[in-house]
Each structure stands twice: as structure tokens, then as C-alpha cells.
N, C-alpha and C positions, 0 to 999 in steps of 0.2 A: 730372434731379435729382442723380444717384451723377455727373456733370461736375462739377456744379455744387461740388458737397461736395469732390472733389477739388480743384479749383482754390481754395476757400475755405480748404481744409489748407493746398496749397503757400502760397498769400498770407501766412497768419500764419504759418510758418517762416518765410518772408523776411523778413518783418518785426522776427521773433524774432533774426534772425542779423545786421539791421541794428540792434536794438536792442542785443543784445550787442556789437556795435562798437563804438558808439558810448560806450557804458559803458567800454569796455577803453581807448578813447582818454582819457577824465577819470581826472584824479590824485586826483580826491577820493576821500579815505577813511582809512584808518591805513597807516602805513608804520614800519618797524623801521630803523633808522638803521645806518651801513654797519658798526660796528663792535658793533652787535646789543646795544646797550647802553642804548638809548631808542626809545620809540614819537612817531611823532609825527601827527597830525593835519589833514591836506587837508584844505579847506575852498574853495569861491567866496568871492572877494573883489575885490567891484570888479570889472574886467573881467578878471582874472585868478583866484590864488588865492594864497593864506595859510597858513601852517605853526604849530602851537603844541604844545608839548610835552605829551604826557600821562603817560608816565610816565619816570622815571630812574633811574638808579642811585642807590647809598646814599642820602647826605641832602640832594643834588638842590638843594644852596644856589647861587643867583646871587651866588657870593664873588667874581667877577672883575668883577663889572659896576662900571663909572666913578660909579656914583652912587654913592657911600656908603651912603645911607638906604636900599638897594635888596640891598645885599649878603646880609643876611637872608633873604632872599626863598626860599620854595620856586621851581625853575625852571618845575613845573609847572604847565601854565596859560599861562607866558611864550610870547606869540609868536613865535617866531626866522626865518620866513621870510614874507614881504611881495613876492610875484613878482605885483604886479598887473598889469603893463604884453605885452601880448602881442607875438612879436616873430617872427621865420620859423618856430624851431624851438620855440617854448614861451613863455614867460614871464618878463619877466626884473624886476626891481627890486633888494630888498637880503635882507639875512642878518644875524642876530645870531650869535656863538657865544658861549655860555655859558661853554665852556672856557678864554677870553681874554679875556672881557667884549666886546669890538668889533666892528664892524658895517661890512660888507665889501658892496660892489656885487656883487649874486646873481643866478642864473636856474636857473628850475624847467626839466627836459626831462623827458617820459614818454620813454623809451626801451623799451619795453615791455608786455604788459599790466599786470605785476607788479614793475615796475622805473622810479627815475626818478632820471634824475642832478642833483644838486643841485650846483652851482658856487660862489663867493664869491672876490671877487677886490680885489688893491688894484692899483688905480692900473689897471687891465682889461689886465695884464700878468700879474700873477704869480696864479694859481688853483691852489684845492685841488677837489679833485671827489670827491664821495661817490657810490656807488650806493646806494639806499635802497630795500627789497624790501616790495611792498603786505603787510598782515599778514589776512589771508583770517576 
């Protein structure tokens, strides 16, 4: 019986320490953006995932966005990243930045358990790369 019980502890550590894996590999959840300026929000999406702003600084208006009727806008809430498409290293799709209004060909990478590099690119030549830290 005292085998049996041991062997039944180790099983569910293992299992504990695969299931902690496997959580550290998912980006979902909140992340603090590289210049510690905005929160933002992982999600599943589609076979990938999705990014949407939850908090910003001051008054967080979409002033740069190409639609007019949109410039008012709280950012909060807006989705800005769209990495549905899975690829070797992570996820790739697009990106919004609120900061120029435009929408750059993007990919999600965990780099980390608490770390995930965020890309946006024109033309899949010239990228800017953020690190963006999970917010616990």
C-alpha cells in the first residue's frame, strides 16, 4: 500500500511539472508592453492568438487611426495584434500600432515563460521588435 501511495505522489508531481510546462509555453494572459506603458491581453484565437489593449496611458485616443470616425476612440478594448496563423517559432499574422495608426505584417514568439517577442514589419524587410513581459 505505502508503494503504492508513493508511486501515486510521484505520478501527480509529473504530471504537476508537465502541466506547468505546458502553461509556461501559452502566451495567453496579460503582458506589460516593452516600454511599460500599456497592458495588454493574450487570448486563443483561431488557431493561433490575439492581442487587445486593456490598459494605456493618459487618454488612450485612437488619434492616429486612418478612419476618421475612429480617431475618438478609447485604444482600450482595440485589438492590435491578430497572430492567428502558426509558423516554426510561434504565430505570425498582423499588428496594429496605435502610435501611427498602421497595420504592419506581425508575429507573436514566447521567448520565455515570462517574455514574448512581438515583431511588425513592412514589406518582411524592415521590423521593429518589442519584448513584452507576462504581468503575474
Amino acid at each position: 500500500m505505502r508503494s503504492w501511495l508513493s508511486r501515486f505522489g510521484l505520478a501527480m508531481l509529473a504530471a504537476g511539472a508537465v502541466t506547468s510546462t505546458a502553461r509556461a509555453a501559452d502566451p495567453a494572459g496579460l503582458w506589460l508592453t516593452e516600454t511599460g506603458s500599456s497592458r495588454i491581453r493574450i487570448a486563443p484565437c483561431g488557431s493561433g492568438f490575439c492581442g487587445t489593449i486593456v490598459s494605456a496611458p493618459g487618454k488612450g485616443l485612437d488619434a492616429k487611426n486612418p478612419d476618421p470616425a475612429l480617431r475618438g476612440r478609447s485604444v482600450v478594448g482595440v485589438q492590435i495584434l491578430d497572430a492567428r496563423q502558426p509558423d516554426g517559432s510561434g504565430f505570425s499574422g498582423s499588428l496594429y500600432n496605435p502610435n501611427d495608426g498602421k497595420t504592419y505584417s506581425g508575429s507573436l514568439r514566447l521567448t520565455g515563460p515570462n517574455s514574448v517577442e512581438v515583431s511588425g514589419c513592412v514589406m518582411s524587410v524592415f521590423c521593429k521588435r518589442q519584448t513584452w513581459t507576462r504581468v503575474n
